[in-house]
C-alpha positions as CSV (number, residue, x, y, z in Angstrom):
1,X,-60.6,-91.2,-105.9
2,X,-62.8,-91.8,-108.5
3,X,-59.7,-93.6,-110.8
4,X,-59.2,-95.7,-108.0
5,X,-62.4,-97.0,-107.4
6,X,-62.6,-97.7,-111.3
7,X,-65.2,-95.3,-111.9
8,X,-66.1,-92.5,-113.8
9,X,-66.3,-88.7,-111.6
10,X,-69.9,-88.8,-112.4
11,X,-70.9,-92.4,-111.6
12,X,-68.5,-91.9,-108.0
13,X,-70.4,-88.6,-107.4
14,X,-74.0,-90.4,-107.1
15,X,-72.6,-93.1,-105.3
16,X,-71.3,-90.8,-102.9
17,X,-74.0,-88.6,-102.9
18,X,-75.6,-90.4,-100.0
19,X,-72.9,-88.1,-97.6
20,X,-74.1,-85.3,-98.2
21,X,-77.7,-85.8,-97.6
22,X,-77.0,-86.6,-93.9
23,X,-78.6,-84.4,-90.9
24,X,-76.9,-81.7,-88.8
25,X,-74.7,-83.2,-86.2
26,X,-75.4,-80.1,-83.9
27,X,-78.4,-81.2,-82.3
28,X,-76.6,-84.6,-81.1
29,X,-74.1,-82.8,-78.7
30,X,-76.3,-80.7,-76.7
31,X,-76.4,-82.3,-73.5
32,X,-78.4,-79.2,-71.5
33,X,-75.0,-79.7,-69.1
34,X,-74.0,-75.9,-67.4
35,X,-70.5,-75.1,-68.1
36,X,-68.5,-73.0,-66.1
37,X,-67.1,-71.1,-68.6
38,X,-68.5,-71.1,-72.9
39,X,-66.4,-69.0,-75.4
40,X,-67.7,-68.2,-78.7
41,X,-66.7,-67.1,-81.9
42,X,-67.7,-67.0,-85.2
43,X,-65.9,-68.2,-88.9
44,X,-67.0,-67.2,-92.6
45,X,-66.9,-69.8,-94.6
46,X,-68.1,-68.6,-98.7
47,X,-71.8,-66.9,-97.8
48,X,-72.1,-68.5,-94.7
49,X,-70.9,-68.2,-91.2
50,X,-70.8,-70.8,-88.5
51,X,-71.3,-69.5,-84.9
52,X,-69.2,-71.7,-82.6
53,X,-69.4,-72.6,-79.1
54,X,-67.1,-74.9,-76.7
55,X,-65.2,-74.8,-73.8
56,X,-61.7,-75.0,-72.8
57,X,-61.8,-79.2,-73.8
58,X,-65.3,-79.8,-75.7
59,X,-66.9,-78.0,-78.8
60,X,-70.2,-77.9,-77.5
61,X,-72.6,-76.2,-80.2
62,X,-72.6,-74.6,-83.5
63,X,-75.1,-72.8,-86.3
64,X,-74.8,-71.7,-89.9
65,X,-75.7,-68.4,-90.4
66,X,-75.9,-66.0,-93.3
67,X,-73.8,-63.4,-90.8
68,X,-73.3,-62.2,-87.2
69,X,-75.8,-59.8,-85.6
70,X,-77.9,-60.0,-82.6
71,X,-80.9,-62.6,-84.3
72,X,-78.5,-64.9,-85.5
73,X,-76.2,-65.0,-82.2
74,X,-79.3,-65.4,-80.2
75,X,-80.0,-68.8,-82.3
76,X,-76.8,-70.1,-80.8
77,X,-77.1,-68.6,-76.9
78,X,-80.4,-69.7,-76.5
79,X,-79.9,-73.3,-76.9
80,X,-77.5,-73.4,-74.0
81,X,-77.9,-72.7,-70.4
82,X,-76.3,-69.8,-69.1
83,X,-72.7,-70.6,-67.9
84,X,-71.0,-68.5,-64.9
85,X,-68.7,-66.8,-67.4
86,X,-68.2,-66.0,-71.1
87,X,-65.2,-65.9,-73.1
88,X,-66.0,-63.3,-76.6
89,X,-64.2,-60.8,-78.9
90,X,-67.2,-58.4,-77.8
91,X,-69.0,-58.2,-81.8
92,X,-71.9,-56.0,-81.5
93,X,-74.9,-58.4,-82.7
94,X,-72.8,-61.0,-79.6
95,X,-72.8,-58.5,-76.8
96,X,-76.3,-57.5,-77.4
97,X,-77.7,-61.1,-77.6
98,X,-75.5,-61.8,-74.4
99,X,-77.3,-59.3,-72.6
100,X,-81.1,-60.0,-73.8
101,X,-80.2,-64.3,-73.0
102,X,-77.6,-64.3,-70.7
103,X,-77.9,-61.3,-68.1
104,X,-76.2,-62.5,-65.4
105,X,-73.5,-64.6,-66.8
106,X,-69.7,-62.7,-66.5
107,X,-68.4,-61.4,-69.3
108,X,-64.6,-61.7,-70.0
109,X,-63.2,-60.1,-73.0
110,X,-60.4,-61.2,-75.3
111,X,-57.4,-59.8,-74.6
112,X,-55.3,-60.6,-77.6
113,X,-58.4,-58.4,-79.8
114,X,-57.8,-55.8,-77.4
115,X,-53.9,-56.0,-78.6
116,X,-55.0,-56.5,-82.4
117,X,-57.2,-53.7,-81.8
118,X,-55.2,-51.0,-80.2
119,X,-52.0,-52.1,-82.7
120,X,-54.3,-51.3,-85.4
121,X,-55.1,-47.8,-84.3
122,X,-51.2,-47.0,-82.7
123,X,-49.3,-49.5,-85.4
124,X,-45.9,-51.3,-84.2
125,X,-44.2,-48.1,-84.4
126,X,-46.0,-44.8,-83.3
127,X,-44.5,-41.5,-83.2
128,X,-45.0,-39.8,-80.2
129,X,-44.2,-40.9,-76.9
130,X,-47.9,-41.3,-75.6
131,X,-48.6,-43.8,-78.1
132,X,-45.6,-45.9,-77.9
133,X,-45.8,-45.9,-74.0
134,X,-49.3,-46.9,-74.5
135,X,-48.6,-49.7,-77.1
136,X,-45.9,-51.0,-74.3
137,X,-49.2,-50.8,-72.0
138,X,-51.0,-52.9,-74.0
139,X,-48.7,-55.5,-74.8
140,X,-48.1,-56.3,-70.9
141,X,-52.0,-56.5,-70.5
142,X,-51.3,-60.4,-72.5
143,X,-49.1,-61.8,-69.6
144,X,-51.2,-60.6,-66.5
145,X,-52.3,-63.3,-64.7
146,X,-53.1,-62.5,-60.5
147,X,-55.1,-60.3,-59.0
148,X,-51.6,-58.2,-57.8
149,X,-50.5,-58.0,-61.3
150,X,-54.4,-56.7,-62.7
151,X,-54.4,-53.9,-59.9
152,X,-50.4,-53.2,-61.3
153,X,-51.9,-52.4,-64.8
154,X,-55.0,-50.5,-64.1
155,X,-52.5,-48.0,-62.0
156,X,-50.1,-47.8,-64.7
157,X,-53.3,-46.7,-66.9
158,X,-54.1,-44.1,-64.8
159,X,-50.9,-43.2,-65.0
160,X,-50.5,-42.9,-68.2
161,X,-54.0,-41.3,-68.7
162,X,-52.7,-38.6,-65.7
163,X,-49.2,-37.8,-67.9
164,X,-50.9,-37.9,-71.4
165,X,-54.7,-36.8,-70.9
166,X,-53.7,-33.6,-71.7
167,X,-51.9,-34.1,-75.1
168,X,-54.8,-36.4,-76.2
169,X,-57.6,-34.0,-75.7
170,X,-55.6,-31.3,-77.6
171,X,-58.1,-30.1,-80.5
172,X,-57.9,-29.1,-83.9
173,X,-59.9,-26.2,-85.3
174,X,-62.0,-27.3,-88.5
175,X,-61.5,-24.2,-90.6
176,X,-64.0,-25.1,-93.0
177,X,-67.1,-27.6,-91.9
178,X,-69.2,-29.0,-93.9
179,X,-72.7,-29.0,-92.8
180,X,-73.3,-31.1,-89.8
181,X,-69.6,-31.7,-89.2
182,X,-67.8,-30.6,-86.0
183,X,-66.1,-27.3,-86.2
184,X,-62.8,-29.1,-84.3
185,X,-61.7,-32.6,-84.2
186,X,-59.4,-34.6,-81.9
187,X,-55.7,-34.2,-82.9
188,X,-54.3,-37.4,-81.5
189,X,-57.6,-38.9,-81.9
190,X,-56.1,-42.5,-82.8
191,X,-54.3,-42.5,-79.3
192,X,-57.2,-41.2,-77.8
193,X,-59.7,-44.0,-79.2
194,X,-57.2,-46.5,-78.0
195,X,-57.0,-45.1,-74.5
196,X,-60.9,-45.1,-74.0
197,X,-61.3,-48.7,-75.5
198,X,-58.3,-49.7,-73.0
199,X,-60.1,-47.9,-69.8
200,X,-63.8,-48.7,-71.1
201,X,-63.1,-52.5,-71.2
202,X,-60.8,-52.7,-68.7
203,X,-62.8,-54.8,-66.2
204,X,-63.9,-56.9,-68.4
205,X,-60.2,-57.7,-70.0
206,X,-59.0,-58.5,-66.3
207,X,-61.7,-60.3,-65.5
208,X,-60.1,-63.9,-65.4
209,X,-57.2,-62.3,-63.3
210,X,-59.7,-61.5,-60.4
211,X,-61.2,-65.1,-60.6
212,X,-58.1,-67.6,-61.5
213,X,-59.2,-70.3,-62.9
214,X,-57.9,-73.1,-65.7
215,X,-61.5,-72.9,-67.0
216,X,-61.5,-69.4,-67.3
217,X,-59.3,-68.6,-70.4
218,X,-58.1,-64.7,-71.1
219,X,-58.4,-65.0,-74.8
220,X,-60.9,-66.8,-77.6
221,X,-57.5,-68.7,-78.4
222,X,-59.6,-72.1,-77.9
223,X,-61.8,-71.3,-80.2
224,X,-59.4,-69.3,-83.1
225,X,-56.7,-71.2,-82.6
226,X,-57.6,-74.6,-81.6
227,X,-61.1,-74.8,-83.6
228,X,-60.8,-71.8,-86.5
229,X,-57.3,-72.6,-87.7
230,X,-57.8,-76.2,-88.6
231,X,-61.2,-75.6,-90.1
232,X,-58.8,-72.8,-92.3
233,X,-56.7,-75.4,-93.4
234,X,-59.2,-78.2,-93.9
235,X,-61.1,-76.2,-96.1
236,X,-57.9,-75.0,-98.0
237,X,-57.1,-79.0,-98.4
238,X,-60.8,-79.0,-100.1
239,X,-60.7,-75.8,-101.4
240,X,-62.5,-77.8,-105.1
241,X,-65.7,-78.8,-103.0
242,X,-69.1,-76.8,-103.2
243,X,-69.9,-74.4,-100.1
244,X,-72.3,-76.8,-99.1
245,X,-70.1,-79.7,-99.2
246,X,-67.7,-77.7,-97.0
247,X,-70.4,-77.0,-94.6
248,X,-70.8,-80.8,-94.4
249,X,-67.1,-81.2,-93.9
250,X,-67.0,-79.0,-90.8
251,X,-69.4,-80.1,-89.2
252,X,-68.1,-83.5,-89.3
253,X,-64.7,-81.6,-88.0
254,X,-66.7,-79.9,-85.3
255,X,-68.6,-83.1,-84.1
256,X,-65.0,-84.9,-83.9
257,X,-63.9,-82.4,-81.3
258,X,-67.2,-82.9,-79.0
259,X,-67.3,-85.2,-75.8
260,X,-70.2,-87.7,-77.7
261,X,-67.6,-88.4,-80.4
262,X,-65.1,-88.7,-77.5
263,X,-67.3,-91.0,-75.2
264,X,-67.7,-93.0,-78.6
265,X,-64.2,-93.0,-79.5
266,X,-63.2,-94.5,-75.9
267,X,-66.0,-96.7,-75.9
268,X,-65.7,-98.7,-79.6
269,X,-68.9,-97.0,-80.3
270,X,-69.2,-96.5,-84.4
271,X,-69.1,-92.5,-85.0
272,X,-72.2,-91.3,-87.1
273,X,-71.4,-91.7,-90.4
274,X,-68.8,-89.6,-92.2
275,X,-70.3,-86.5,-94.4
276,X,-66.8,-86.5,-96.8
């Protein structure tokens, strides 16, 4: 860019550097409006992660932070008023601050973790029966949608749980324990952790099939899909730039996908200045 301004990098770096002086576009979308349903999500970028919130058609907030925990998420929850549901991947530091800011709002957790989750623990291909009848389990939880077809799945759990509980509280004798270890362990304690994450969380995975709504997604896929994979790629596309110069960048992505910058689009407003 610089060669085809007819300038030297240096001399096209101060006259840009005006761009990256700019304010945080955050504070201009808060609109104080209560939102039926908010899902968040967070994305590293370098040192730095940037706590996202939006709904189904709007980015509605975001922070920089240095990472997730309960101080940092509570920066982000606590500028917004409570909505009737939230949409998370159920982080520690998140749940926590959910439940200090926003008591009575609904938590739904995301489904497709729950898959990434248990597949982690069972893999694609376990080898007893328990676990693959359980990955099969887990897979159908993605395409429940009524209440009928929630009630289906939490029987076939108990189910499986009345058929398998035995063979996953089977125990293994620790011979030789160090001190403060267990003298006996869980022998199919990977199937077992994925069971109990399966039943614990089971409400709250099935939540949006109790209350059907458009509003009310299943997963974070807005966000990590819609919001995280671009910002991915953009930042691949400007892979050269400084971490703060990328910070810039995204938020002139996230601001792009609010409803201010879509009220000015559709109104021939001019856009606050571009940060790249």
């Amino acid at each position: 860019m610089a060669a085809k301004a007819k300038r030297s990098a240096r001399q096209f770096r101060r006259k840009t550097a005006w761009c990256w002086d700019t304010p945080s576009l955050a504070q201009l979308v808060l609109t104080g409006e209560i939102h039926h349903a908010v899902i968040i999500d967070g994305i590293r970028i370098g040192p730095y992660v940037c706590l996202i919130a939006r709904t189904t058609a709007h980015v509605i907030s975001w922070e920089w932070v240095p990472y997730e925990s309960s101080q940092y998420w509570s920066q982000l929850i606590e500028i917004l008023p409570p909505p009737t549901v939230v949409v998370c991947d159920g982080q520690k530091g998140m749940l926590l601050a959910l439940k200090t800011l926003w008591p009575d709002t609904t938590l739904q957790r995301c489904r497709f973790h729950a898959w990434l989750n248990v597949k982690a623990k069972l893999t694609l291909q376990p080898e007893s029966i328990a676990g693959q009848q359980l990955l099969i389990l887990t897979r159908e939880l993605l395409h429940v949608h009524s209440k009928r077809e929630a009630r289906v799945w939490k029987n076939k759990l108990k189910r499986w749980y009345r058929k398998y509980g035995n063979y996953i509280n089977q125990r293994t004798i620790n011979p030789k324990p160090t001190k403060g270890q267990r003298k006996w362990r869980y022998t199919h304690d990977r199937i077992r952790s994925a069971y109990r994450q399966l039943y614990k969380l089971r409400d709250d995975l099935l939540r949006s099939s109790y209350r059907p709504n458009p509003s009310l997604p299943r997963n974070t896929n807005f966000l990590e899909g819609g919001i995280n994979s671009p910002l991915r790629t953009l930042i691949k596309h400007h892979r050269g730039m400084t971490y703060e110069h990328q910070m810039k960048l995204i938020e002139q992505y996230l601001y792009s996908r609010t409803e201010a910058a879509e009220i000015q689009s559709e109104s021939g407003q001019k856009p606050p200045r571009k940060t790249f």
